[in-house]
C-alpha positions as a LaTeX table, in Angstrom:
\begin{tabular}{lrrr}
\hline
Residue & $x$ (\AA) & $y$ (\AA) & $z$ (\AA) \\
\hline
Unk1 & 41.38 & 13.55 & $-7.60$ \\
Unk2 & 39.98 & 15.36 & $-10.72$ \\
Unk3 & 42.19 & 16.15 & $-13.84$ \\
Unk4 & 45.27 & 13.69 & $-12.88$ \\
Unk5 & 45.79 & 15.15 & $-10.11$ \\
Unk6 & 46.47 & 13.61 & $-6.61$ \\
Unk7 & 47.08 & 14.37 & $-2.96$ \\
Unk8 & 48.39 & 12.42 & 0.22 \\
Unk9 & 48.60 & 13.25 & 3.68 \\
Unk10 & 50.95 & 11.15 & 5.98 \\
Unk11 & 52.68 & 11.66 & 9.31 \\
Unk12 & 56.36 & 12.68 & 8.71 \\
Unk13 & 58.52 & 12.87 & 11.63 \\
Unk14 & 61.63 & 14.91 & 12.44 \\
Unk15 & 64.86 & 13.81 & 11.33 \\
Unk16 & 63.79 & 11.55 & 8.41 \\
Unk17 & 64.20 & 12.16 & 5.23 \\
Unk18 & 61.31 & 11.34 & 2.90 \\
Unk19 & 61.53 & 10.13 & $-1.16$ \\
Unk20 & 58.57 & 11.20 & $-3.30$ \\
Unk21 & 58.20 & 8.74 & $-6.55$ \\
Unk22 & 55.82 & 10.57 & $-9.21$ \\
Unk23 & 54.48 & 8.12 & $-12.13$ \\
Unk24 & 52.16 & 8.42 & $-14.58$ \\
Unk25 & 49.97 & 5.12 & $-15.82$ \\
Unk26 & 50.78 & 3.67 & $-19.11$ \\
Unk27 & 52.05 & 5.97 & $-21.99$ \\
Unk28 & 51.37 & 9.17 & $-19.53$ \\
Unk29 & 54.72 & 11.39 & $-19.30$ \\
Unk30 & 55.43 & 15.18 & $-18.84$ \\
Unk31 & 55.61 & 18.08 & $-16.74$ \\
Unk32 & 53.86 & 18.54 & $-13.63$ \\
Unk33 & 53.80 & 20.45 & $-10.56$ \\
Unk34 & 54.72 & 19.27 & $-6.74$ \\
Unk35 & 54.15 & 21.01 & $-3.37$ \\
Unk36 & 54.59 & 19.85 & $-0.16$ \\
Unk37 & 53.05 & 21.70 & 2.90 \\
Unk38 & 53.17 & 20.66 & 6.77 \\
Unk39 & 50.53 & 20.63 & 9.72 \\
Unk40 & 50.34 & 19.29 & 12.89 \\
Unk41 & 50.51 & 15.73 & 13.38 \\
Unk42 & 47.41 & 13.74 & 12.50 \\
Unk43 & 47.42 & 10.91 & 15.40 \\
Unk44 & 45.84 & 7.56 & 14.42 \\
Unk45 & 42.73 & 6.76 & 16.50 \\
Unk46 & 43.46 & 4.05 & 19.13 \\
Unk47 & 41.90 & 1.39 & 17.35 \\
Unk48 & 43.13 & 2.03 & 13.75 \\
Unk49 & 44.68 & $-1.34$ & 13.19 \\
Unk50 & 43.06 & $-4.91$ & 13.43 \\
Unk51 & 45.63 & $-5.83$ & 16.24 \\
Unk52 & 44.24 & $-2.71$ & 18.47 \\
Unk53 & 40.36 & $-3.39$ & 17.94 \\
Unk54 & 38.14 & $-2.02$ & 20.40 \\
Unk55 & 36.33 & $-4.82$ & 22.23 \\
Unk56 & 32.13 & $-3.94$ & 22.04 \\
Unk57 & 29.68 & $-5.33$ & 24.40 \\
Unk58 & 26.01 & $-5.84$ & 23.21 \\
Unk59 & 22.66 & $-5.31$ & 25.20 \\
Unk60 & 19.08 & $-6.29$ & 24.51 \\
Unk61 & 17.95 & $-4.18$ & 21.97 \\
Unk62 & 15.01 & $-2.27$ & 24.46 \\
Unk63 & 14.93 & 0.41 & 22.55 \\
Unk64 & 17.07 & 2.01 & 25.72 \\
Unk65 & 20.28 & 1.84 & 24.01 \\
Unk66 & 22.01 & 5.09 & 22.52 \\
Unk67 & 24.65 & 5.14 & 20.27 \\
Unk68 & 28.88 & 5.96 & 20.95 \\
Unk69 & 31.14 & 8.08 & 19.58 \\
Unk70 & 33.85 & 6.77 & 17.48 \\
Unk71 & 36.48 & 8.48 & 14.74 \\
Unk72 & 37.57 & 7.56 & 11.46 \\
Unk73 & 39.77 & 11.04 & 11.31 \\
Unk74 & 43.58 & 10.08 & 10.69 \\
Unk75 & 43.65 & 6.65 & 10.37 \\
Unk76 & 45.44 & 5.06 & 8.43 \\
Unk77 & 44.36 & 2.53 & 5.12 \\
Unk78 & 43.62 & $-0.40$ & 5.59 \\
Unk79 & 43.19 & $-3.73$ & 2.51 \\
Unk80 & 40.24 & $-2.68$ & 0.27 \\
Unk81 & 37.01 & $-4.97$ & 0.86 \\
Unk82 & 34.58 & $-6.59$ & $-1.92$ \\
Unk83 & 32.36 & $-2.67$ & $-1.40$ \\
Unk84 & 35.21 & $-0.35$ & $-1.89$ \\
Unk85 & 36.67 & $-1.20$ & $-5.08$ \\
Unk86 & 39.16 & 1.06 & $-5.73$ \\
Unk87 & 38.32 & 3.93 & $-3.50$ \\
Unk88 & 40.95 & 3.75 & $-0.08$ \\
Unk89 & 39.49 & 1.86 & 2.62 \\
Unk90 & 40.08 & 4.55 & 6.02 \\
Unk91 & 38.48 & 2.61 & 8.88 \\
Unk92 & 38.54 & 1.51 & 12.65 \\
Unk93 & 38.44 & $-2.06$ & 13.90 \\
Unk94 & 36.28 & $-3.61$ & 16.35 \\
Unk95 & 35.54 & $-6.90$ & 17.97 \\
Unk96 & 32.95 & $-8.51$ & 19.51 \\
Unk97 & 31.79 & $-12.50$ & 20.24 \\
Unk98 & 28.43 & $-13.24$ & 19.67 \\
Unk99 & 27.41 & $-14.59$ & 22.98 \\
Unk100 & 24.00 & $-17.21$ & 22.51 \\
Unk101 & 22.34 & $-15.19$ & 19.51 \\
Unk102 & 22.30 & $-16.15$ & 15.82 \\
Unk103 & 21.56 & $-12.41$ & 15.18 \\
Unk104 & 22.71 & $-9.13$ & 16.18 \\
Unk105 & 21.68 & $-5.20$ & 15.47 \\
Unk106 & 24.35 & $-3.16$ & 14.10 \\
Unk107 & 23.11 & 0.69 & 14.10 \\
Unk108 & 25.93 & 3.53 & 12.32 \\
Unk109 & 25.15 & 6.57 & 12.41 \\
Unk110 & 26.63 & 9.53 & 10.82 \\
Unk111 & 25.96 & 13.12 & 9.77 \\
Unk112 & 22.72 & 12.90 & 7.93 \\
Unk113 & 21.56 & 10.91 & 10.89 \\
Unk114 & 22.68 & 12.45 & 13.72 \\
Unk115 & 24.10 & 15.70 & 13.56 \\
Unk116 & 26.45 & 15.43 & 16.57 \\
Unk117 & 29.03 & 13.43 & 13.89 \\
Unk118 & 30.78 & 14.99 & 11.20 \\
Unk119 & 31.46 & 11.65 & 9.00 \\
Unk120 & 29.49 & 11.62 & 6.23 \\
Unk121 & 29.37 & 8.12 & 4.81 \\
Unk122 & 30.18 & 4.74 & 6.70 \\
Unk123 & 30.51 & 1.25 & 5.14 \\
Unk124 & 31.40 & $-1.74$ & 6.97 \\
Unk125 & 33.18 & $-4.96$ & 6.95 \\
Unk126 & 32.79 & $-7.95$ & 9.20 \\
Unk127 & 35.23 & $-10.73$ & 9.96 \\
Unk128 & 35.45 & $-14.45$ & 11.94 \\
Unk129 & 39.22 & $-14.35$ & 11.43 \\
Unk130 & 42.34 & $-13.57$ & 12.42 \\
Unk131 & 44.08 & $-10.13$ & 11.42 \\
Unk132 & 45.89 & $-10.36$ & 8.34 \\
Unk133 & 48.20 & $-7.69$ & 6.85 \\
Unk134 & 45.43 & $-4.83$ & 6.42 \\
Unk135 & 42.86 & $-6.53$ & 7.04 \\
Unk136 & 41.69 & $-9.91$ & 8.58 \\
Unk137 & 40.67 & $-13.25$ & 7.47 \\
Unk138 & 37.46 & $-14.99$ & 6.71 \\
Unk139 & 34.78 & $-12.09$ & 5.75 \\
Unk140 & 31.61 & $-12.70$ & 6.30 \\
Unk141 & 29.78 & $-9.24$ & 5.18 \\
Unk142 & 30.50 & $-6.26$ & 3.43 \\
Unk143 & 27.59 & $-3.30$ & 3.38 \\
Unk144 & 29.03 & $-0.57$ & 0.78 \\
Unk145 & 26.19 & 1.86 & 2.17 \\
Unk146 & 25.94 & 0.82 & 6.18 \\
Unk147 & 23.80 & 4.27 & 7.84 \\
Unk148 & 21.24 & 2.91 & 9.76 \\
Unk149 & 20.28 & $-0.50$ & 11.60 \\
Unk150 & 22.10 & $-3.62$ & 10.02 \\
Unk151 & 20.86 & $-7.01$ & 11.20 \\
Unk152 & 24.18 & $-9.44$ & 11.45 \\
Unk153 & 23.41 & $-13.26$ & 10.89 \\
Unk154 & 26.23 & $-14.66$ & 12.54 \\
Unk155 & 27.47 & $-18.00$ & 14.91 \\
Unk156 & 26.52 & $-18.56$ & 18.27 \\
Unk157 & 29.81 & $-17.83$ & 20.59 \\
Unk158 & 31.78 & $-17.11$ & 18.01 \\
Unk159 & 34.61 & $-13.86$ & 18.11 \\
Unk160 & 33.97 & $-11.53$ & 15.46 \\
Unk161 & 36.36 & $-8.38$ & 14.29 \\
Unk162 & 34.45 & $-5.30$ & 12.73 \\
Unk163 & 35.50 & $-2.38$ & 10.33 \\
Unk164 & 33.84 & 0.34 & 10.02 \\
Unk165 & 35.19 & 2.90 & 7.44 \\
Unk166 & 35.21 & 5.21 & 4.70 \\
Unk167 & 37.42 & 6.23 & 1.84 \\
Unk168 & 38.95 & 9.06 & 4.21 \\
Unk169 & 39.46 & 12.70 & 2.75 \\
Unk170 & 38.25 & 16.04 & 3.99 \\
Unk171 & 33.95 & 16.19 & 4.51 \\
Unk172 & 34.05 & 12.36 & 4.21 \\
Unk173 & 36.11 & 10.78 & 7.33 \\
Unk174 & 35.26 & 11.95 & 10.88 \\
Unk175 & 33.19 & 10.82 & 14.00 \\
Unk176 & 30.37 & 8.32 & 13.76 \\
Unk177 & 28.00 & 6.83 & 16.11 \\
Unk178 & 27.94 & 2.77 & 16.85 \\
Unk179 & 25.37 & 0.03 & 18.99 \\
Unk180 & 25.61 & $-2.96$ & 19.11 \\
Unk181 & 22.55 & $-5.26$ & 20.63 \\
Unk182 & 20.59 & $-8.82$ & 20.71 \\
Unk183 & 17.62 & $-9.42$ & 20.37 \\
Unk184 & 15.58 & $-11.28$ & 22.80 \\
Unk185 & 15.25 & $-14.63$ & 22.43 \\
Unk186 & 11.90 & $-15.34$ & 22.23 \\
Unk187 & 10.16 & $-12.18$ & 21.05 \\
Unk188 & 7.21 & $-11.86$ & 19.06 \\
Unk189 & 4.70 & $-8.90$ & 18.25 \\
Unk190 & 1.57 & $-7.15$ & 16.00 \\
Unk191 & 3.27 & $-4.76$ & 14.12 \\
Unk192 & $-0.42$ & $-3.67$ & 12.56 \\
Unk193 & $-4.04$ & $-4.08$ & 11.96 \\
Unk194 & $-4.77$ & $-3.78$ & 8.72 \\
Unk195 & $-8.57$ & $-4.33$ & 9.49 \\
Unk196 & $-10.82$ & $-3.35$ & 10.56 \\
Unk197 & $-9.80$ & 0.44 & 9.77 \\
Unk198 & $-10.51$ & 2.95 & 12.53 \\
Unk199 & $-13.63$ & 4.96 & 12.50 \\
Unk200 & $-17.00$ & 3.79 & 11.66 \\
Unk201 & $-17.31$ & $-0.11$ & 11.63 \\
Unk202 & $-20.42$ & $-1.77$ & 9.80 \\
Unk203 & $-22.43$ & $-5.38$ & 11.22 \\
Unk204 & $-22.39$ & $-6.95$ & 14.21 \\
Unk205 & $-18.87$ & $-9.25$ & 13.91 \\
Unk206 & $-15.71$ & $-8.77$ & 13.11 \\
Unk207 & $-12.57$ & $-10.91$ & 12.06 \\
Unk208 & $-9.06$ & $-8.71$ & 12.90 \\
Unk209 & $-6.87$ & $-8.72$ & 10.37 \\
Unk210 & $-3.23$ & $-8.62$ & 12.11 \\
Unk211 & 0.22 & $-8.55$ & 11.11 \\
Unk212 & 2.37 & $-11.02$ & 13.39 \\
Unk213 & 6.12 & $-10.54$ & 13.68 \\
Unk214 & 9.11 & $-12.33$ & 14.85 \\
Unk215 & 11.25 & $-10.01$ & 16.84 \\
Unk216 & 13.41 & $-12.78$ & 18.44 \\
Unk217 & 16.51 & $-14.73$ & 18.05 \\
Unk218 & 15.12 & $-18.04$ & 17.70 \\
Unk219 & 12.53 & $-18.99$ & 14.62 \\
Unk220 & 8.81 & $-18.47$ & 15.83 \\
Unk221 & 6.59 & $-21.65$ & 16.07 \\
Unk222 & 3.62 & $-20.40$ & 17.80 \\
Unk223 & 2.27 & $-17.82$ & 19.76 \\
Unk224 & $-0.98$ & $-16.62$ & 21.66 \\
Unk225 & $-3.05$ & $-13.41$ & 20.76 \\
Unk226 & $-5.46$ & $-11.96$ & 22.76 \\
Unk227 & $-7.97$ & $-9.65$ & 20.86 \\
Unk228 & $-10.97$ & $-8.24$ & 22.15 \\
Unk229 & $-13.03$ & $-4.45$ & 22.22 \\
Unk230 & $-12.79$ & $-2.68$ & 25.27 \\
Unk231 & $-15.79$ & $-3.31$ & 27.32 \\
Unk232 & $-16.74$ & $-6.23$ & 25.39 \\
Unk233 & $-15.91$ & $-10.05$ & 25.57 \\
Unk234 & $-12.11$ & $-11.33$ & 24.78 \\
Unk235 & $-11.10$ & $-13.65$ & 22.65 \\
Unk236 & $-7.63$ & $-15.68$ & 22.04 \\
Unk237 & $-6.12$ & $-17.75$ & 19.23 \\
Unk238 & $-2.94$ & $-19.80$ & 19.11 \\
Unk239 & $-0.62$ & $-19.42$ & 15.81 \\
Unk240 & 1.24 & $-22.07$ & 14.56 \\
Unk241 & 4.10 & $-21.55$ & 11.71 \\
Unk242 & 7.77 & $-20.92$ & 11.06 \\
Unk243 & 8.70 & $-16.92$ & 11.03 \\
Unk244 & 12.52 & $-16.06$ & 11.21 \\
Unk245 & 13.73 & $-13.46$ & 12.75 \\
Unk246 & 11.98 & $-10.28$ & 11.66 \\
Unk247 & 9.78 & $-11.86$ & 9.33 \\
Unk248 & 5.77 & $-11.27$ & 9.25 \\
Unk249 & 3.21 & $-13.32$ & 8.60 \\
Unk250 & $-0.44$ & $-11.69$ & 7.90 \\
Unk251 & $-3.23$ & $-13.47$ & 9.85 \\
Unk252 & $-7.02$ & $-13.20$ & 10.07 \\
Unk253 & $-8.48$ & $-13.85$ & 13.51 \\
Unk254 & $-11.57$ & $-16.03$ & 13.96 \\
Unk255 & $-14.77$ & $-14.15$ & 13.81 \\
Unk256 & $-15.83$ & $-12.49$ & 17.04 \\
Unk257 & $-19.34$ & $-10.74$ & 17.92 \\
Unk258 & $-18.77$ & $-6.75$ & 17.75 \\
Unk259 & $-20.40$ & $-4.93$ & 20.38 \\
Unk260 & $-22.25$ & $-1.81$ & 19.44 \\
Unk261 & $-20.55$ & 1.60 & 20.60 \\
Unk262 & $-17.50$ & 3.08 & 20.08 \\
Unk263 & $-14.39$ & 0.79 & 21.20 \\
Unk264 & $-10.55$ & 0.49 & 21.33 \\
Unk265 & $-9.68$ & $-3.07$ & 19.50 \\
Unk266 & $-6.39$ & $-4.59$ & 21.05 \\
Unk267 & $-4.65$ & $-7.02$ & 19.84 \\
Unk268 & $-1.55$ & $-8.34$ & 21.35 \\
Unk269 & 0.74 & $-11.29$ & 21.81 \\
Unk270 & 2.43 & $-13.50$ & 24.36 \\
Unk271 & 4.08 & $-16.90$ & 24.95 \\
Unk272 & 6.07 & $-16.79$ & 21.91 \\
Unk273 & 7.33 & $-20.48$ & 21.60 \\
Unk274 & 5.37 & $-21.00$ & 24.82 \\
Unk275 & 8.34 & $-19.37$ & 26.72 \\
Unk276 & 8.08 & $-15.74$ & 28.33 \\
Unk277 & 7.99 & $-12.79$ & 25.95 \\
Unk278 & 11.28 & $-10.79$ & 26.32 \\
Unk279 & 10.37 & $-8.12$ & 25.30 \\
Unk280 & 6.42 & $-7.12$ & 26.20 \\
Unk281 & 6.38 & $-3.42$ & 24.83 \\
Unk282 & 6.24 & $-4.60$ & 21.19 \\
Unk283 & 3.61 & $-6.63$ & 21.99 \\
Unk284 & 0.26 & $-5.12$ & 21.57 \\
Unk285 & $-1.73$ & $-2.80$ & 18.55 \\
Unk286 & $-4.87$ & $-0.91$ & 18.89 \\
Unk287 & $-7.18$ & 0.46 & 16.76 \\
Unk288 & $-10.35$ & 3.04 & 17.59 \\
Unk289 & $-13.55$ & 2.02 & 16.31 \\
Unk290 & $-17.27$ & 3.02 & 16.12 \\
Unk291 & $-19.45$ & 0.01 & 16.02 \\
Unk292 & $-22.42$ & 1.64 & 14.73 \\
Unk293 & $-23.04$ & 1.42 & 10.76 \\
Unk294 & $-25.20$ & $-1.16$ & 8.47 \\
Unk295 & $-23.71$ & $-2.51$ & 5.05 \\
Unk296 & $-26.13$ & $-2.34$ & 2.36 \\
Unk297 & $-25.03$ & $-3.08$ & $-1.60$ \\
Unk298 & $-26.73$ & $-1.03$ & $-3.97$ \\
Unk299 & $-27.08$ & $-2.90$ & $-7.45$ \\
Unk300 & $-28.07$ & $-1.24$ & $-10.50$ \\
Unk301 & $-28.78$ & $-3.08$ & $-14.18$ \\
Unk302 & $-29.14$ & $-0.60$ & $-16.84$ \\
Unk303 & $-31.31$ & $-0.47$ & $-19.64$ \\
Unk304 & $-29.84$ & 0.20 & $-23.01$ \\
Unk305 & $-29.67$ & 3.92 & $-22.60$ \\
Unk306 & $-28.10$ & 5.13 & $-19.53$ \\
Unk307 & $-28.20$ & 8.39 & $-19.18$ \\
Unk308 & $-25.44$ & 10.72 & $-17.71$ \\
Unk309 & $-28.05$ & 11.95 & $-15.36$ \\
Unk310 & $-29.16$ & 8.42 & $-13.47$ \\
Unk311 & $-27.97$ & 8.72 & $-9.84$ \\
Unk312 & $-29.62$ & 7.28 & $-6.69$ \\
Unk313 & $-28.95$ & 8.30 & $-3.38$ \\
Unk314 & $-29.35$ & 7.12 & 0.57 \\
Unk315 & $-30.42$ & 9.50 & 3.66 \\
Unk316 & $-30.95$ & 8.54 & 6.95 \\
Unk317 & $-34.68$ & 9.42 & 8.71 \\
Unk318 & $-33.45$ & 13.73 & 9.25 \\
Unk319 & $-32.76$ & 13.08 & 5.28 \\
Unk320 & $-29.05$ & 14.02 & 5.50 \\
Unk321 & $-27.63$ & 12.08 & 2.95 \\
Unk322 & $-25.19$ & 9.49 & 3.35 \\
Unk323 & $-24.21$ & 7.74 & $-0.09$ \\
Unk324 & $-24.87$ & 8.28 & $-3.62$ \\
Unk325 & $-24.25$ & 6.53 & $-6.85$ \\
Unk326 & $-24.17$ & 7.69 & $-10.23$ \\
Unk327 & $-23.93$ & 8.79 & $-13.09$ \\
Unk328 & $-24.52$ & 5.41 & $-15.16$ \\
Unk329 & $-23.16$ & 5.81 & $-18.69$ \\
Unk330 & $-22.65$ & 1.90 & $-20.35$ \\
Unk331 & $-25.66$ & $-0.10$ & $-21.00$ \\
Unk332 & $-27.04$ & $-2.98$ & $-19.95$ \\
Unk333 & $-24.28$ & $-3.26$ & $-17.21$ \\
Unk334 & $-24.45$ & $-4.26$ & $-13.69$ \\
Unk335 & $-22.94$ & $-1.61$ & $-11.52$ \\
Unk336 & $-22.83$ & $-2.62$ & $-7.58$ \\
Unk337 & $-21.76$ & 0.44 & $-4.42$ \\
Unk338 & $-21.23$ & $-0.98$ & $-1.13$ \\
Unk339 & $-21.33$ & 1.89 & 1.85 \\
Unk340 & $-21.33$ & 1.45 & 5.61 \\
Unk341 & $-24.63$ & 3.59 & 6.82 \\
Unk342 & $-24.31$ & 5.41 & 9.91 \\
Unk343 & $-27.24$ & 4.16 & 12.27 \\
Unk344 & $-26.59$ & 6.61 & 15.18 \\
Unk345 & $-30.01$ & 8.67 & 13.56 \\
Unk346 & $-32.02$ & 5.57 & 13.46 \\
Unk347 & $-31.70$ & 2.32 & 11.54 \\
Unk348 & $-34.13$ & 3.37 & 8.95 \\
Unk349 & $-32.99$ & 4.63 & 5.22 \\
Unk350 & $-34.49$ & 6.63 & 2.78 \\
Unk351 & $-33.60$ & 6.36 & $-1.19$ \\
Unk352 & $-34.55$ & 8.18 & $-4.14$ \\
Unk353 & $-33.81$ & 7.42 & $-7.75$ \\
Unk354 & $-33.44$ & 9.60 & $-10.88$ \\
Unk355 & $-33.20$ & 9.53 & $-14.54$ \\
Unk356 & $-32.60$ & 12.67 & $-16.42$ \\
Unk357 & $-33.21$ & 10.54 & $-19.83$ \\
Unk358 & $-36.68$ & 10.12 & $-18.75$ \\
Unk359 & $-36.85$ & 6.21 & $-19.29$ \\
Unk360 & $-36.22$ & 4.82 & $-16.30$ \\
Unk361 & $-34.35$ & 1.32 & $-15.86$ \\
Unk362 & $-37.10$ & $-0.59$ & $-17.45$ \\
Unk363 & $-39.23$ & $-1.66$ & $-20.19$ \\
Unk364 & $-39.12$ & 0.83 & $-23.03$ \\
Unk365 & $-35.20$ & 0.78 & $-23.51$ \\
Unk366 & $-33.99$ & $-2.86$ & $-22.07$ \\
Unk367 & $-35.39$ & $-4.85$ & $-18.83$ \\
Unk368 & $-33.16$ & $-2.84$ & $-15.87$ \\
Unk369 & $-33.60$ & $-2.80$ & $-12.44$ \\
Unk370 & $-32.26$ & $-1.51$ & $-8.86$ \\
Unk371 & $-31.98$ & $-3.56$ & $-5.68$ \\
Unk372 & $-30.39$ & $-3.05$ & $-1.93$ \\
Unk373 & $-28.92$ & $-6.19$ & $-0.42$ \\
Unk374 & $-27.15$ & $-6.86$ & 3.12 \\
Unk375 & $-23.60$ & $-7.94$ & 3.07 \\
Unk376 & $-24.78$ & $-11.55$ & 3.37 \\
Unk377 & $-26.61$ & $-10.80$ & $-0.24$ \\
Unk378 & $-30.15$ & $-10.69$ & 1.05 \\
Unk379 & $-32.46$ & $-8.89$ & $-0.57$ \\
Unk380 & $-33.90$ & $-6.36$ & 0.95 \\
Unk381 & $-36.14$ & $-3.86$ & $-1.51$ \\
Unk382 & $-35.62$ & $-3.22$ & $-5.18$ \\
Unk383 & $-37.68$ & $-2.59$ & $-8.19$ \\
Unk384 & $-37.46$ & $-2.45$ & $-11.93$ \\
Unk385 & $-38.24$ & 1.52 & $-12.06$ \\
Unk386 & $-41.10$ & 0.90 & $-14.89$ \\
Unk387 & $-41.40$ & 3.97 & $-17.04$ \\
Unk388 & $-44.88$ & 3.43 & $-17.45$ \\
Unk389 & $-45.12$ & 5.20 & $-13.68$ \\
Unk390 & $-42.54$ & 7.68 & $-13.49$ \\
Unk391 & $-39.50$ & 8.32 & $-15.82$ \\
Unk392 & $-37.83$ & 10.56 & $-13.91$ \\
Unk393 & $-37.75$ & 10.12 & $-10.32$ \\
Unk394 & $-38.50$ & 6.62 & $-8.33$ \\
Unk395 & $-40.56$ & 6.55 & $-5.95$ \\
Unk396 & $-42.07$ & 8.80 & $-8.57$ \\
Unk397 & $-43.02$ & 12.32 & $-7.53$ \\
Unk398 & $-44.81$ & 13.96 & $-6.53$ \\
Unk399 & $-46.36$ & 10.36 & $-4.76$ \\
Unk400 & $-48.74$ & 8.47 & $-5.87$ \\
Unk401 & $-49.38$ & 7.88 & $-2.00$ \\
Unk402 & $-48.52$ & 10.86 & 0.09 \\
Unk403 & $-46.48$ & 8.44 & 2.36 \\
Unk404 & $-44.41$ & 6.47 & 0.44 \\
Unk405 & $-42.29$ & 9.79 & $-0.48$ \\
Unk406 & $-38.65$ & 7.59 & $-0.65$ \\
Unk407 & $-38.11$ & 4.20 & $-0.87$ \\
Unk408 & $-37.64$ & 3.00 & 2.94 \\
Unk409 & $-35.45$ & 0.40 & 4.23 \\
Unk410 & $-35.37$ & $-0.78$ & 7.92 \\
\hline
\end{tabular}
């Protein structure tokens, strides 16, 4: 407590007479006040000491399982562990075997969490020993800060003893929430696709990028994924590696042909170590896409004065425009814009050019030029924008022919 002070609660019972030793540390002498007030009983938990642990049972961790209520509230201290320091140790003991898994799921809950439960911190300590004293023998773990889902490494068949605890005191010790669960033993599962992103999707293949995850007991060697777009052909591809339990691996999936239209792109898993998944609903990802754009790279080599005003910019054939680039202001650089065109007005694209120096790209100031290429790097129309024809705008305007008002690309 603040200031040298200090305060201690313990059961007292009638008849007994009690003897109060007051110290100070070191040098530290002098006067000092002492009160002593009663209240009702405070009466241990059940499981307060090692000796009286509560025996937990685990299940598969579904997702199905819901937490118990448990109380820190009156008991009494137990030994400090490698977290606490020299803050009390108040806690509850527990004890479990580990049945066939190398790994369990420890979830504590407490206020913050779940506002049923009036504890507000929880730490705990975990045990392959005996009880000892205060405490027990052989520690394993010690989380100082244990809210939340713990994963326990821990021995096949093996009996464990638990604490869970605070350092006790008034807004600090109270009821908490505690599950206890396995995982399956073969379990694996796409956590995400990091491409492609939803929405518009540009070309005619794609190659999924996935995020595979080991959600099982044993080390992942292999598993199958299915991927496909709804409506359109499916694909698989067996994965070979070595994931631990929850660990990822990121994966790209061989190239598949995209179907045009808009589609829902699954991805999911199965026969995890060639043995049944067990547990499916973690299996699968999806991802809403439009397969209906073009890729096209704009490149554009300045001359040796760019000018703040030189922007281009892309329309489709009702000239609504859908990219632009621009302005240019360091010369004699090579600037390149990719964009995914929308073809669901046609697969036709206008572009028009401008300089506000008046110079163009090319020949006065430098030898520039301009040039649209498919993803694969084709070329596909470009010119040097020759300020002999037009400074300003290319195609230059108004046109020289009364047709060739943009620059067209098919």
């Amino acid at each position: 407590c603040p200031g040298g002070t200090g305060t201690v609660t313990f059961n007292a019972y009638t008849g007994n007479t009690y003897w109060i030793a007051v110290n100070g540390a070191g040098a530290s002498e002098g006067g000092y006040q002492l009160s002593v007030s009663c209240a009702p009983i405070c009466t241990p938990p059940a499981n307060d000491l090692c000796a009286n642990a509560t025996v937990l049972a685990h299940t598969l961790a579904d997702g199905s399982g819901t937490t118990t209520q448990y109380t820190n509230a009156c008991a009494t201290v137990d030994a400090p562990t490698s977290c606490s320091g020299t803050l009390p140790v108040q806690g509850v003991w527990f004890t479990f075997n580990s049945g066939a898994y190398d790994h369990l799921l420890l979830t504590l809950q407490n206020h913050a969490l779940n506002a049923t439960y009036t504890a507000s911190t929880l730490s705990y300590a975990l045990y392959k020993g005996a009880c000892s004293g205060l405490g027990a023998q052989t520690p394993v773990a010690y989380v100082g800060a244990g809210v939340g889902t713990n994963a326990l490494s821990v021995v096949p068949n093996t009996d464990y003893r638990l604490l869970v605890y605070n350092n006790g005191g008034v807004g600090v010790s109270g009821t908490f929430g505690l599950l206890l669960e396995h995982p399956a033993q073969n379990d694996a599962g796409i956590t995400a696709i990091s491409d492609p992103a939803a929405g518009l999707f540009c070309g005619s293949q794609l190659a999924p990028k996935v995020t595979l995850k080991n959600y099982g007991n044993a080390n992942l060697t292999s598993a199958h994924i299915a991927y496909g777009l709804s409506g359109g052909v499916q694909h698989s591809y067996t994965w070979t590696g070595n994931l631990g339990f929850l660990a990822s691996a990121t994966i790209t999936l061989p190239t598949a042909i995209a179907e045009s239209g808009a589609h829902v792109l699954t991805v999911a898993t199965s026969l995890p170590n060639g043995a049944t998944d067990g547990l499916p609903a973690n299996d699968a990802q999806t991802v809403s896409i439009n397969v209906a754009g073009e890729g096209v790279t704009v490149n554009v080599k300045t001359d040796h004065l760019p000018s703040s005003g030189f922007n281009w910019t892309i329309y489709d054939e009702g000239y609504t425009p859908l990219a632009t680039g621009g302005p240019y202001t360091t010369g004699d650089s090579l600037y390149s814009t990719y964009s995914c065109l929308p073809v669901t007005s046609g697969n036709c694209f206008l572009m028009i050019i401008s300089d506000g120096y008046g110079d163009g790209l090319c020949c006065t100031n430098g030898n520039g030029y301009w040039e649209i290429r498919s993803p694969s790097g084709k070329l596909l129309l470009g010119d040097i924008f020759d300020n002999a024809v037009d400074a300003y705008q290319s195609p230059a305007g108004p046109a020289i022919r009364s047709e060739y008002a943009c620059h067209i690309v098919c």
